[in-house]
GUMI-688950 format. One record per residue: z, x, y of N, C-alpha, C, O, CB in turn; residue number from 0. Coordinates in steps of 0.2 Angstrom, whole numbers. Each point is the difference from the previous one (the first is absolute). Glycine has a CB too. Example, Ala and Ser with C-alpha at 12.3 -4.5 7.8 and 13.67 -1.06 7.14 Angstrom:
39, 66, -28, 0, -4, 6, 0, 4, 6, 3, 5, -1, 3, -14, -5, 0
-10, 7, 11, 1, 4, 6, 3, -4, 5, 1, 3, 6, -11, 3, -9, 1
END
This chain:
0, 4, -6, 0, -4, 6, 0, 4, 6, 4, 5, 1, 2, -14, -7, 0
-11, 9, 11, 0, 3, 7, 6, -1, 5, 2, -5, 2, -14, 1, -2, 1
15, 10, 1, 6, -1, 4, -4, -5, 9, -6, 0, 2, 15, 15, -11, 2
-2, -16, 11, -3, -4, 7, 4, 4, 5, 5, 4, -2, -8, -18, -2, 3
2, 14, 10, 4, 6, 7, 5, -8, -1, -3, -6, 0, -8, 19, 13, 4
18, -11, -13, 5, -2, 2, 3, 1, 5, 4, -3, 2, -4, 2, -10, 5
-2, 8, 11, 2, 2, 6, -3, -1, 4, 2, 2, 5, 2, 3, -9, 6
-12, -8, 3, -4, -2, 3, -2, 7, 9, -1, -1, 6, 7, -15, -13, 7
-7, 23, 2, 1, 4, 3, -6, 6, -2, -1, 5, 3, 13, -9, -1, 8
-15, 1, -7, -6, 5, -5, -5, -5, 0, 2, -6, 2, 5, 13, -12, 9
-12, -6, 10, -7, -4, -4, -1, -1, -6, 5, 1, -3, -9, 3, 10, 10
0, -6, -9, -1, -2, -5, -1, 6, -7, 2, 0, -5, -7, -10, 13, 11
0, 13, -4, -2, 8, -3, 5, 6, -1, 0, 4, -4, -9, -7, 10, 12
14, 3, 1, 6, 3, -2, 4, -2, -5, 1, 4, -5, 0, -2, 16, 13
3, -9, -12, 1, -4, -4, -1, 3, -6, 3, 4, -2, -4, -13, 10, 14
-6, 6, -11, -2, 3, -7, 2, 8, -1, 2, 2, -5, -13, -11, 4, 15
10, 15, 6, 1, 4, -2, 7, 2, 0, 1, 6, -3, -11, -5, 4, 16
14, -4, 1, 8, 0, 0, 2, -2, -8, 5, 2, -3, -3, -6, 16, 17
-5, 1, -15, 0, -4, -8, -3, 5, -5, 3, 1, -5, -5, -14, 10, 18
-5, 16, -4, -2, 2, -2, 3, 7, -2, 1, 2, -5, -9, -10, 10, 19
10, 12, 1, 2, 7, -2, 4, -1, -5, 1, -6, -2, -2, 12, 11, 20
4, 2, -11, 5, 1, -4, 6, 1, 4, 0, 5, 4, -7, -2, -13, 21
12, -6, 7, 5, 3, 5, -1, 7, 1, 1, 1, 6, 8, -10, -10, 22
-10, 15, 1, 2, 6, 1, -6, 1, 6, 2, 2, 6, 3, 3, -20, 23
-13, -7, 13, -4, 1, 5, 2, -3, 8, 0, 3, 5, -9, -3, -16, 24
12, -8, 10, 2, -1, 5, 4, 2, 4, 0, -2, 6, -4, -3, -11, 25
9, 9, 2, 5, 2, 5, -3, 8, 2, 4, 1, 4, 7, -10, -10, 26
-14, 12, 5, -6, 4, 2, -3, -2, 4, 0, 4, 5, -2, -1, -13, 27
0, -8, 9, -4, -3, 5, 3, -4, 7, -2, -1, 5, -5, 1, -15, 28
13, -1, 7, 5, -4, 4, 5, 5, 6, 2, -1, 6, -2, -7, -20, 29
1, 14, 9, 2, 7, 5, -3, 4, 5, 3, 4, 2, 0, -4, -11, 30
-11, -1, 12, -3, 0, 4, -2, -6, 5, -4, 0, 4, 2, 8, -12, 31
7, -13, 7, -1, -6, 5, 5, 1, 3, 4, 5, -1, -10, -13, -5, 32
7, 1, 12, 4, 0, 4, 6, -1, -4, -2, -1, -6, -5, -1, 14, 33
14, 1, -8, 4, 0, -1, 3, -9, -2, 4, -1, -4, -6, 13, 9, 34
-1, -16, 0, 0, -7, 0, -3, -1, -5, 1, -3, -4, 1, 0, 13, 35
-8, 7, -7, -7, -5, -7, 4, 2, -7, 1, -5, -3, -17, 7, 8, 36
17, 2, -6, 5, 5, -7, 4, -8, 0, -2, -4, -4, 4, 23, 8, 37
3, -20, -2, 4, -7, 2, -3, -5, -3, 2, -4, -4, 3, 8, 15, 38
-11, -4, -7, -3, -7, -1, -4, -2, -7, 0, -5, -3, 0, 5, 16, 39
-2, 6, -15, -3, 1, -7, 2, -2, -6, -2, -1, -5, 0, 8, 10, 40
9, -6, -3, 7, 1, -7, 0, -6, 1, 1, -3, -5, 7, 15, 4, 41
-8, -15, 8, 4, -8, -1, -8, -2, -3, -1, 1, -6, 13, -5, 20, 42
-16, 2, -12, -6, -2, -3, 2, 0, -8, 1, -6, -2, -9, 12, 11, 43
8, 1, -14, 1, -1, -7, 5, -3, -3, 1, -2, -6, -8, 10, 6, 44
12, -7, 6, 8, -4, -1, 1, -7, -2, 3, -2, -5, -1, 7, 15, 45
-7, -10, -4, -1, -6, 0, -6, -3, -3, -2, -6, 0, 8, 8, 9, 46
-9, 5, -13, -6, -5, -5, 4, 1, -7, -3, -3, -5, -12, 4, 12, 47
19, 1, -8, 5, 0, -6, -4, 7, -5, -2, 1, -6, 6, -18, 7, 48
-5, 19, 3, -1, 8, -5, 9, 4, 1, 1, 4, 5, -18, -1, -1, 49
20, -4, -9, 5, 3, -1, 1, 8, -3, 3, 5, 1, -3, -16, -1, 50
-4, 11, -3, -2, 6, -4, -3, 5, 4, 3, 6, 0, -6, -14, -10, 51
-3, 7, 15, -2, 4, 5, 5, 0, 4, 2, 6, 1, -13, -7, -1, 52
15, -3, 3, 4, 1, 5, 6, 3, -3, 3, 4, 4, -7, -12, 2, 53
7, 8, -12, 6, 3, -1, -3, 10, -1, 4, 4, 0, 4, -19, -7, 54
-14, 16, 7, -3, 6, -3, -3, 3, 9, -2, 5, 2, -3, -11, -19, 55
7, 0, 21, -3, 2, 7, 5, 5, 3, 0, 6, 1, -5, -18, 0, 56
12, 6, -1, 6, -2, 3, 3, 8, -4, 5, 2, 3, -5, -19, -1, 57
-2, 21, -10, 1, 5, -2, -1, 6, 3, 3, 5, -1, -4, -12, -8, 58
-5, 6, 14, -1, 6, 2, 4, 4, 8, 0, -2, 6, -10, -2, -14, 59
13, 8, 6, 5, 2, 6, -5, 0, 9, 1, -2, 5, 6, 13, -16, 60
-13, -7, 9, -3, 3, 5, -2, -6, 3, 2, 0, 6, -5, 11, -11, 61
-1, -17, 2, -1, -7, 2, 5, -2, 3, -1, -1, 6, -5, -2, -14, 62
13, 2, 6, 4, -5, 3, 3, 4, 5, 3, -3, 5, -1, -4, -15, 63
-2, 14, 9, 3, 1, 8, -7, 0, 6, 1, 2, 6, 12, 6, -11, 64
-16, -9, 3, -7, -1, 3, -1, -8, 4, -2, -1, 6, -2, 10, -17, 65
6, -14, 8, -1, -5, 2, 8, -3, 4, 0, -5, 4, -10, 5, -15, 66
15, 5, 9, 5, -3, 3, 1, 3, 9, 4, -1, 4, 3, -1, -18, 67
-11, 6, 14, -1, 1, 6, -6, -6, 5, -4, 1, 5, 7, 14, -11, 68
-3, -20, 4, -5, -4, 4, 4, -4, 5, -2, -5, 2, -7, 5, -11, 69
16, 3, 11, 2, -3, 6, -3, 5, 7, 1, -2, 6, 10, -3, -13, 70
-14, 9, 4, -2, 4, 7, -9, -2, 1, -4, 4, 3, 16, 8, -6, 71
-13, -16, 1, -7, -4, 1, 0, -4, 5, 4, -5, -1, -7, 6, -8, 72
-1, 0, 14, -1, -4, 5, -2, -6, -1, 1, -4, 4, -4, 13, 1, 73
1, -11, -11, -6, -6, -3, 5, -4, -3, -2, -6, 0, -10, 12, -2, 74
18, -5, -1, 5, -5, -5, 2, -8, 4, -1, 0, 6, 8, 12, -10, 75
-6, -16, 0, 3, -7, 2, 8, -1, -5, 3, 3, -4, -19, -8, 7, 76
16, -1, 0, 9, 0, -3, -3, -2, -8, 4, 0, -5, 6, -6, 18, 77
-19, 5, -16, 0, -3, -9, 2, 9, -3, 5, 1, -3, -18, -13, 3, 78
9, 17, 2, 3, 6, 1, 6, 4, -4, 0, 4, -5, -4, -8, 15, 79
10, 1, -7, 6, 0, 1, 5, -4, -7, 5, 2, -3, -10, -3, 16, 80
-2, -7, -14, 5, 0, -5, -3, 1, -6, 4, -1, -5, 1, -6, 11, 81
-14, 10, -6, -4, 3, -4, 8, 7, -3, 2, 0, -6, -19, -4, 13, 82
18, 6, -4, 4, 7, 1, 5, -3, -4, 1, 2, -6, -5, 4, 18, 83
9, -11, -9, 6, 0, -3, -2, -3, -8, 4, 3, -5, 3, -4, 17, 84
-11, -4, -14, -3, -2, -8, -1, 8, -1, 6, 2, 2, -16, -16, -2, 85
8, 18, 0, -3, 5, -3, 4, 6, -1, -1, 4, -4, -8, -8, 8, 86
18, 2, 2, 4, 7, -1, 4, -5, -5, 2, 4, -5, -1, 4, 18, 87
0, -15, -15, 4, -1, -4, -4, 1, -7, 4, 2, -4, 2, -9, 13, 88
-12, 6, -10, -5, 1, -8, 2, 9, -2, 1, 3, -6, -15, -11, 12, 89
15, 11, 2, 1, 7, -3, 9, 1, -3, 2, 4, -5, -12, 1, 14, 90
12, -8, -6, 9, 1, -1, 3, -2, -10, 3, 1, -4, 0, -7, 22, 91
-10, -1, -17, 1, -2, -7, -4, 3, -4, 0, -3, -6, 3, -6, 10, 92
-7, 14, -3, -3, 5, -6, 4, 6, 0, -2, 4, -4, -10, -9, 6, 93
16, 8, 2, 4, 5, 0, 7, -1, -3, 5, -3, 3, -11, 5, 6, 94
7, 2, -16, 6, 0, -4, 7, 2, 4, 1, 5, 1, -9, -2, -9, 95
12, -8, 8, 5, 0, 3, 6, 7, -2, 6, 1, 3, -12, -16, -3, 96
END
């Protein structure tokens, strides 16, 4: 099934290739963006229910302190914010207590 922009922040074409990579390529690719798109990416495969990429996302160090720097983006909105906090809680609960 075709994931859809829930964040209503990608195209159509972005979209499929957010689905399409492999998490390892994506976050390769994800690491040369801005820091919000990095943000908005992860909520993207967050909210189309790819767990699996995202818990393998949300695994990589260099990604996540990558993306938690997207309060210093001029371009953020308060969806942002709560994209950020879904995603610090996904990490807290994939991290062995």
């Amino acid at each position: 099934m075709a994931w859809e922009s829930k964040t209503h922040q990608f195209g159509r074409e972005e979209v499929s290739m957010l689905q399409m990579y492999s998490a390892e390529n994506l976050a390769q690719s994800l690491l040369s963006s801005m820091s919000v798109v990095a943000l908005r990416a992860l909520a993207e495969v967050m909210l189309n229910g790819d767990k699996e990429k995202l818990d393998a996302l949300l695994a990589n160090e260099e990604l996540t302190a990558h993306w938690k720097q997207y309060e210093n983006d001029p371009f953020i909105d308060e969806r942002d914010y709560k994209y950020a906090l879904l995603l610090l809680q996904k990490l807290q609960q994939n991290t062995p207590a």
